[in-house]
C-alpha positions as CSV (number, residue, x, y, z in Angstrom):
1,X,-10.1,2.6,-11.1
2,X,-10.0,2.9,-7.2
3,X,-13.3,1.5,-6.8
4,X,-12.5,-1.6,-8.8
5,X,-9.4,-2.0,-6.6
6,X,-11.3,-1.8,-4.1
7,X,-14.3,-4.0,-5.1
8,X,-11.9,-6.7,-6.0
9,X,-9.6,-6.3,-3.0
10,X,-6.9,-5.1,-5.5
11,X,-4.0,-3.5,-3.1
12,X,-2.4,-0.5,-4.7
13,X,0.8,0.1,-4.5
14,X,2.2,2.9,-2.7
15,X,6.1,3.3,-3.8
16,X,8.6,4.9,-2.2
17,X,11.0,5.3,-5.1
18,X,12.3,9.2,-4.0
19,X,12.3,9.8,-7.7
20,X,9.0,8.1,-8.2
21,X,6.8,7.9,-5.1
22,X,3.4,7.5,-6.8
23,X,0.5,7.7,-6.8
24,X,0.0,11.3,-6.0
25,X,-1.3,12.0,-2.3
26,X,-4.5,13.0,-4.0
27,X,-5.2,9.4,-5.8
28,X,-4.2,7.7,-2.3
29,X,-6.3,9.5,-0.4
30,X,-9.2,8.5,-3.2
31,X,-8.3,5.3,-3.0
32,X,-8.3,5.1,1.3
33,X,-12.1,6.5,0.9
34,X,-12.6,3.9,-1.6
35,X,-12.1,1.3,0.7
36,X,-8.7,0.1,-1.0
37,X,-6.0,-1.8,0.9
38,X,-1.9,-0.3,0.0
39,X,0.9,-2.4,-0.2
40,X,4.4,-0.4,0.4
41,X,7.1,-1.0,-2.1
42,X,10.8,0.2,-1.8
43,X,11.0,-0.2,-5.5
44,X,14.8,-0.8,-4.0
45,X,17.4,-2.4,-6.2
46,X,20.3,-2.5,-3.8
47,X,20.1,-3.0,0.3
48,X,21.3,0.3,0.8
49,X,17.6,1.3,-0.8
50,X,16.0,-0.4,1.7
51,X,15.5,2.8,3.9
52,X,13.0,4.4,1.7
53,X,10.2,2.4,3.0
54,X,9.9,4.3,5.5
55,X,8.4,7.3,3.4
56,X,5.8,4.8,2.1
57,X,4.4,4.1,5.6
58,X,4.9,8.0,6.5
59,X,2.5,8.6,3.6
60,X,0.5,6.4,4.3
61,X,0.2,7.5,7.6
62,X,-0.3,11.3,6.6
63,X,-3.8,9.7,5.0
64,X,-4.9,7.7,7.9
65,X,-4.3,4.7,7.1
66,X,-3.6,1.9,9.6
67,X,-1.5,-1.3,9.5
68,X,-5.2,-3.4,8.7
69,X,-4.9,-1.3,5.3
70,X,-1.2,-2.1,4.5
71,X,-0.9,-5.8,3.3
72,X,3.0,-5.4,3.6
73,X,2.3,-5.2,7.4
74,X,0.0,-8.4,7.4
75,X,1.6,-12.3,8.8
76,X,1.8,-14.5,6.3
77,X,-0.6,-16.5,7.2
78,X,-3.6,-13.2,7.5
79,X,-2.2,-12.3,3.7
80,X,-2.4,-16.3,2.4
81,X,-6.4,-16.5,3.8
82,X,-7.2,-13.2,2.5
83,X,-6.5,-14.5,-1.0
84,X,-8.3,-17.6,-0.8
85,X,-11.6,-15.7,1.3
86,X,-11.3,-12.6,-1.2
87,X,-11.5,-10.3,2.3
């Protein structure tokens, strides 16, 4: 699965859901060898939710990935042309 992510330039989503937070360290870290790119999700359903991103991008970081890997750190404009180029 990771390598079709990555292959199509799939981003998998890394939530931050306390009661969820998937996938498991092990299938990121898979994934960031892979190549993949991550988008962070709150999964939030109120504002006061909001504050759990921070876990995602903690993880993240505990796998080495950097902001080029996270679409949810992109401009606009970088994530618009990487849709159209397929980079």
């Amino acid at each position: 699965m990771v390598a079709a992510c990555a292959r199509a330039g799939t981003a998998v989503e890394i939530n931050c859901r306390p009661e969820r937070r998937d996938p498991p360290d092990d299938l990121l870290a898979q994934a960031a060898a892979a190549g993949c790119r991550f988008a962070v999700d709150t999964d939030a359903h109120a504002p006061e939710q909001l504050h759990w991103q921070s876990t995602g991008y903690a993880r993240a970081a505990r796998i080495g990935l950097g902001a080029d890997r996270l679409i949810t750190t992109w401009p606009l404009r970088r994530l618009l042309s990487s849709r159209s180029s397929g980079s």
